[in-house]
C-alpha positions as CSV (number, residue, x, y, z in Angstrom):
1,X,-4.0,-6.2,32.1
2,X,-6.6,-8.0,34.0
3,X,-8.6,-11.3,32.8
4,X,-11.6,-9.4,31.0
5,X,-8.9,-7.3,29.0
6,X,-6.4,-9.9,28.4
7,X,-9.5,-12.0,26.5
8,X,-10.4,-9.6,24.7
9,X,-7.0,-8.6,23.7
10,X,-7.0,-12.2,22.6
11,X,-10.0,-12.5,20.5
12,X,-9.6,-9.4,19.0
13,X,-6.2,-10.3,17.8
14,X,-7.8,-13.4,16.3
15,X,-10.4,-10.8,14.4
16,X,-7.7,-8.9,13.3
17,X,-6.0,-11.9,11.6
18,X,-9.1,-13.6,10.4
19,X,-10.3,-10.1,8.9
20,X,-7.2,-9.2,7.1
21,X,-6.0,-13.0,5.7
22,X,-9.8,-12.9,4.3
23,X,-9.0,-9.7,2.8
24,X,-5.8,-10.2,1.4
25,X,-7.2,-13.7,-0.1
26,X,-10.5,-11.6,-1.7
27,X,-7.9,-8.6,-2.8
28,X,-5.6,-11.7,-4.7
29,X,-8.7,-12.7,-6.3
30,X,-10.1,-9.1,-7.4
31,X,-6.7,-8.4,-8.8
32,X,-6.1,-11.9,-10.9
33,X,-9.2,-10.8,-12.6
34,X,-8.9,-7.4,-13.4
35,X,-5.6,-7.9,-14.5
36,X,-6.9,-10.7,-16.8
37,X,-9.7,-8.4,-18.1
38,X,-6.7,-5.9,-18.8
39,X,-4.3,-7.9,-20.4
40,X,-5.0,-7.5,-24.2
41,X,-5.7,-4.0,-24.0
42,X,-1.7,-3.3,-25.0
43,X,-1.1,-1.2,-22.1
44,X,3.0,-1.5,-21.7
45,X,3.5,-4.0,-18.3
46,X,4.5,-1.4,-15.9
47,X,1.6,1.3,-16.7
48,X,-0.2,-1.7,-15.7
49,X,1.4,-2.4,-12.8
50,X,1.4,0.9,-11.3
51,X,-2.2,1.7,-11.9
52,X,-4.3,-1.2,-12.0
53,X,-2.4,-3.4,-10.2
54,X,-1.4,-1.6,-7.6
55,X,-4.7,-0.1,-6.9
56,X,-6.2,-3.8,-6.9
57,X,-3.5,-4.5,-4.3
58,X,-4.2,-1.8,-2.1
59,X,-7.7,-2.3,-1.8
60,X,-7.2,-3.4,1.8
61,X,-5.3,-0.1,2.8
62,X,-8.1,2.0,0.8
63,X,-10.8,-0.1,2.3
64,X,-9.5,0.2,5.8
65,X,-8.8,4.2,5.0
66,X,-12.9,4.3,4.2
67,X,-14.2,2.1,7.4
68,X,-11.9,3.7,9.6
69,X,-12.7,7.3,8.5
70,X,-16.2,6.5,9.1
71,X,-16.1,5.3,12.4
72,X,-13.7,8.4,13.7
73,X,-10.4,6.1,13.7
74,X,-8.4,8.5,12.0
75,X,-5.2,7.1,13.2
76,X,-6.1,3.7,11.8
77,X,-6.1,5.0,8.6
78,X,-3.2,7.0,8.7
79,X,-1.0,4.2,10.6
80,X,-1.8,1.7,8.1
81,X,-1.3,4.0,4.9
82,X,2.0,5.7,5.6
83,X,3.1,2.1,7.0
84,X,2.2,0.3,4.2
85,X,3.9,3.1,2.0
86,X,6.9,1.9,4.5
87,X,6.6,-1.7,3.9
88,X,6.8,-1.8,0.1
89,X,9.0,0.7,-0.4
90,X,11.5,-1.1,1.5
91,X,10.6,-4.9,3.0
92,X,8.0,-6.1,-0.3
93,X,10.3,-4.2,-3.0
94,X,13.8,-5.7,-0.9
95,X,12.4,-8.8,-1.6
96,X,11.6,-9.0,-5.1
97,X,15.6,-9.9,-6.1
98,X,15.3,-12.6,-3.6
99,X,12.7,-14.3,-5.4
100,X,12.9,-13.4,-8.8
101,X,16.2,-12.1,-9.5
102,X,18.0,-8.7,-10.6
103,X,15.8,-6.8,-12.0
104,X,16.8,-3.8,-14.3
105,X,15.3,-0.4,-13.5
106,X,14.3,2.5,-15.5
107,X,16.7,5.4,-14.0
108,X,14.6,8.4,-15.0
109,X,11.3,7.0,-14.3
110,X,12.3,5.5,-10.6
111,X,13.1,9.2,-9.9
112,X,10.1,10.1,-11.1
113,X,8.4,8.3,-9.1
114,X,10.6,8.6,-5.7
115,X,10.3,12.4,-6.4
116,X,6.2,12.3,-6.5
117,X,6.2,9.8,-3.3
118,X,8.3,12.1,-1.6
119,X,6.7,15.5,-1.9
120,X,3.2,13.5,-1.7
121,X,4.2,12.4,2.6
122,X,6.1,15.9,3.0
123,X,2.5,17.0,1.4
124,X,0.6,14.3,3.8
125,X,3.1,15.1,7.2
126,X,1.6,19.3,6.1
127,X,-1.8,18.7,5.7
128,X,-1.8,16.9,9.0
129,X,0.3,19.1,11.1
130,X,-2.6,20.8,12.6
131,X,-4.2,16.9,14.0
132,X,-7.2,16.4,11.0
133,X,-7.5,15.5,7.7
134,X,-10.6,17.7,6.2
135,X,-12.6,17.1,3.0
136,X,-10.1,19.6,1.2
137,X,-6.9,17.6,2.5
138,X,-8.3,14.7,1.4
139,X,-9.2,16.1,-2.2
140,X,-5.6,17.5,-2.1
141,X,-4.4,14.3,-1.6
142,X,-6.2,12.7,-4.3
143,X,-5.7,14.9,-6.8
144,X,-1.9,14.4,-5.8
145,X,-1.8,11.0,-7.2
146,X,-3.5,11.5,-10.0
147,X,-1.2,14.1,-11.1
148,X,1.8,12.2,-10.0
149,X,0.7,8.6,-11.4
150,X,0.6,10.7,-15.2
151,X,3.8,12.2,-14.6
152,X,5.3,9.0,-13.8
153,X,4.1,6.9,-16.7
154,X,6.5,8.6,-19.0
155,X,7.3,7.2,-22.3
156,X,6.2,3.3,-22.3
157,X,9.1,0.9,-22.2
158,X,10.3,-1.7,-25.1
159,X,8.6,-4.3,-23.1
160,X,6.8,-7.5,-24.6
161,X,2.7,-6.6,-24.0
162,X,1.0,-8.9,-21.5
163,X,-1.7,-11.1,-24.2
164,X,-5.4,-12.3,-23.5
165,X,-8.4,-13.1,-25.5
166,X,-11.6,-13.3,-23.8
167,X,-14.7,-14.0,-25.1
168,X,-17.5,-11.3,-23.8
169,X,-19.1,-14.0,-21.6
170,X,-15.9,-14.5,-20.0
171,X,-15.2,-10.8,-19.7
172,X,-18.6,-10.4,-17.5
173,X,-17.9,-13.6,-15.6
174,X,-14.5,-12.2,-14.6
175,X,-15.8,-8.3,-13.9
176,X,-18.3,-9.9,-11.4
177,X,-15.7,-12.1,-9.6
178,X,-14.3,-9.1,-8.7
179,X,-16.9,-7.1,-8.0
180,X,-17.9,-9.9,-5.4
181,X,-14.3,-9.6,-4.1
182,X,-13.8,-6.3,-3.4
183,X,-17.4,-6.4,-1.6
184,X,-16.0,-9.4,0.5
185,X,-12.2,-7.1,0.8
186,X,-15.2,-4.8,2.9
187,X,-16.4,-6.7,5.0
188,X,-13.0,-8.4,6.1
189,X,-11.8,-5.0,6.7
190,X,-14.8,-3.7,8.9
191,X,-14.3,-7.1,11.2
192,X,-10.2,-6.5,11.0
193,X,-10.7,-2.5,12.2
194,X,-12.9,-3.8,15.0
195,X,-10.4,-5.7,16.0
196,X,-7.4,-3.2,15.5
197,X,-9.3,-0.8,18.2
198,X,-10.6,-3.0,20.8
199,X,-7.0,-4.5,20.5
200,X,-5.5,-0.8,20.9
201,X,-7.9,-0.4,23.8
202,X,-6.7,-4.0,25.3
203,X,-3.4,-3.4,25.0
204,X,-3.6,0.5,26.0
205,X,-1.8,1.1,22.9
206,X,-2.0,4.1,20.5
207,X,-4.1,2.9,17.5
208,X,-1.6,4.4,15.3
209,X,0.9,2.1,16.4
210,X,-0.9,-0.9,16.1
211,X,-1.9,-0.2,12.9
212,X,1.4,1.4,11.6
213,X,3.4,-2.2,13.1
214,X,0.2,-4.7,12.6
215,X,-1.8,-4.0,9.9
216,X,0.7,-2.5,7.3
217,X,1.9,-6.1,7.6
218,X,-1.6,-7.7,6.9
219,X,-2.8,-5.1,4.3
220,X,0.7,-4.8,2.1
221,X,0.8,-9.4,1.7
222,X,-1.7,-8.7,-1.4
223,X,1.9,-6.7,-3.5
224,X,3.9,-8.9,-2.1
225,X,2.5,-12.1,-3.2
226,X,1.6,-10.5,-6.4
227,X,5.0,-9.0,-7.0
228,X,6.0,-12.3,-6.5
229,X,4.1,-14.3,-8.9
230,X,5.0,-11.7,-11.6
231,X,9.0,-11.9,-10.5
232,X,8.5,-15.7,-11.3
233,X,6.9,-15.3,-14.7
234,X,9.4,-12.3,-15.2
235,X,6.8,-9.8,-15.6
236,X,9.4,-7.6,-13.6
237,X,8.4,-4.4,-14.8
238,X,5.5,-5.6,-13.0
239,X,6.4,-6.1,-10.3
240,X,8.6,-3.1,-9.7
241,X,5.4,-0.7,-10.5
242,X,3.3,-2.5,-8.7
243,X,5.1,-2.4,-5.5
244,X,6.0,1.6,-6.8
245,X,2.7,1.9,-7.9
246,X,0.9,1.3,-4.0
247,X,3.6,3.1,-2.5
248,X,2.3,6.6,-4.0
249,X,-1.0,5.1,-3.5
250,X,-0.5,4.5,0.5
251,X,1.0,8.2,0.4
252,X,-1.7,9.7,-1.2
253,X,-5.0,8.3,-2.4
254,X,-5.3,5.8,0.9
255,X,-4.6,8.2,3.3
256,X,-7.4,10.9,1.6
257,X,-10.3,8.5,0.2
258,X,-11.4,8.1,3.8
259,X,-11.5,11.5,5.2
260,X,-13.4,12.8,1.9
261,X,-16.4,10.7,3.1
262,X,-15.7,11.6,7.0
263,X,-13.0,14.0,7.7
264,X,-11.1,12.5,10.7
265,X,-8.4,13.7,13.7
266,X,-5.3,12.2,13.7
267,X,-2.3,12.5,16.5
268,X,0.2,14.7,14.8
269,X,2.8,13.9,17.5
270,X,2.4,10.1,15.7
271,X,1.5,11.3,11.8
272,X,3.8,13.9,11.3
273,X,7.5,12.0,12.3
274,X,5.8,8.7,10.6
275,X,5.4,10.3,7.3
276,X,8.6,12.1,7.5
277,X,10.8,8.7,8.3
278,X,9.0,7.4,5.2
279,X,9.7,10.4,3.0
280,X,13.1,9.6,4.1
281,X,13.7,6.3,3.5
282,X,11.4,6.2,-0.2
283,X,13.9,8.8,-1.0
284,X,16.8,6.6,-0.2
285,X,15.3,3.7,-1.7
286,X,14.7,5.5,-4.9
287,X,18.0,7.5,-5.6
288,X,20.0,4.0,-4.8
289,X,17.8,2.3,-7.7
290,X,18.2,5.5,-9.7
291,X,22.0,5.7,-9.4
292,X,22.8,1.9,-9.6
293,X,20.3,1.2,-12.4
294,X,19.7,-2.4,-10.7
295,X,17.8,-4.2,-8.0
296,X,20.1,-7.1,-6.9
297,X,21.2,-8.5,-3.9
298,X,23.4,-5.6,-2.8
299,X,20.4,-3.3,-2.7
300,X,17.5,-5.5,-1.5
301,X,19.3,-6.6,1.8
302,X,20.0,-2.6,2.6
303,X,16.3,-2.1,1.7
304,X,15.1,-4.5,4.2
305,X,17.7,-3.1,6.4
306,X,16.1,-0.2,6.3
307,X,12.4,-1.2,6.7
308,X,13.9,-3.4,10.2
309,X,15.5,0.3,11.3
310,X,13.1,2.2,10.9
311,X,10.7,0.7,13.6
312,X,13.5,1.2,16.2
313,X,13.5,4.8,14.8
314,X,9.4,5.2,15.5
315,X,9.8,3.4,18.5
316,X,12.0,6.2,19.8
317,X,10.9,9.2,18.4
């Protein structure tokens, strides 16, 4: 790598980390008010967390999956969607015991779930076998997690409701904070995707990579630090759907919101093993929670475990 390459290497690694830490800071702030806004609406915890929390925190992945789409980075989108499906299924949800806990899970309804998550990359790794994701792929995918987040509600659990009285002043004062957030969560991400392909370029590294290793990272902080507060406050069925919640999200609705604006070609030598290692390991993840009945110690070290193997297993496939 010569001097020109190696500097710009270096500043657009710089772009990269300045985009995504103001997104993931704009995404924390978007979310603590629509969650707020949400809270005396008596929706049971979990509903909440793996719908409106989870799409707050995966604003980053859906507003990379847009920007990228649109400037013909398809496997931006892809790499940062399946990985983050990757990361929180195994690294942000391995944690939560660690920081919160043991943390009882609902057996039928973590099946549920694995199950959609499952079929939805199996469905992803299809669609994309022959190297694009069209308008109709993408409204597949979409319609994918709609029907698989109302399958996966199932009955609401015995859980205490979340409580919050606003006053209609504060309601509007708190909808526009987050309106302004999610515009900034934009414009972080256009700077951060800059960045991801100039340092792809730099590097002469596949963009899928970089963004499947790098910005999964980045984009996936927003669950984790969420996930973590409510672990503290032992909102854990909280947590759990929230970090559930973006996983069938990053499988489905991430990948597709993009390429409905701007269909996009992806590398399906890349796409298609990605999303089948992650099929894999959600469906590990999920029938060890659904057979156990617990997340403790003994199943979040495995899960990280598994979230460390599996980059050895991309690496050499």
């Amino acid at each position: 790598m010569n001097e020109v390459s190696a500097l710009d290497a270096v500043v657009a690694a710089a772009v990269v980390a300045a985009g995504f830490t103001v997104s993931v800071m704009a995404s924390r702030r978007a979310v603590s008010n629509t969650a707020e806004l949400a809270a005396g609406s008596g929706i049971p915890p979990f509903v909440v967390g793996f719908t409106l929390l989870a799409l707050g925190t995966d604003l980053p992945e859906i507003a990379n999956s847009i920007v990228s789409s649109l400037a013909g980075e398809g496997d931006l989108n892809v790499g940062d969607s399946v990985g983050s499906a990757m990361t929180q299924s195994t690294l942000v949800l391995g944690l939560l015991p660690l920081i919160g806990g043991a943390v009882m899970i609902s057996k039928p309804r973590v099946m549920r779930i694995g199950v959609a998550t499952v079929l939805a990359l199996l469905l992803g790794a299809a669609l994309m076998a022959d190297g694009d994701v069209s308008r109709v792929d993408a409204i597949i995918l979409i319609a994918a997690w709609a029907a698989s987040a109302v399958v996966t509600w199932g009955p609401p659990p015995e859980e205490t409701q979340m409580e919050l009285s606003l006053e209609t002043s504060e309601k509007l004062k708190k909808a526009l904070q987050a309106l302004v957030a999610l515009a900034v969560v934009g414009a972080a991400t256009v700077a951060a995707v800059w960045g991801l392909k100039t340092l792809a370029e730099a590097i002469n590294t596949p963009p899928f990579i970089v963004a499947f290793f790098g910005a999964s990272i980045g984009t996936s902080l927003p669950e984790l630090i969420v996930a973590s507060t409510a672990m503290r406050r032992r909102q854990t069925e909280l947590a759990v759907g929230d970090a559930l919640g973006a996983t069938l999200i990053d499988s489905t609705l991430s990948v597709g919101i993009g390429p409905l604006l701007a269909p996009i070609a992806v590398t399906t030598s890349l796409v298609v093993p990605a999303s089948l290692l992650t099929a894999g390991a959600v469906g590990a993840v999920a029938l060890t929670l659904a057979v156990r009945g617990r997340h403790d110690r003994k199943t979040a070290i495995p899960f990280i475990l598994i979230y460390l193997a599996f980059y050895l297993l991309l690496l050499n496939t």
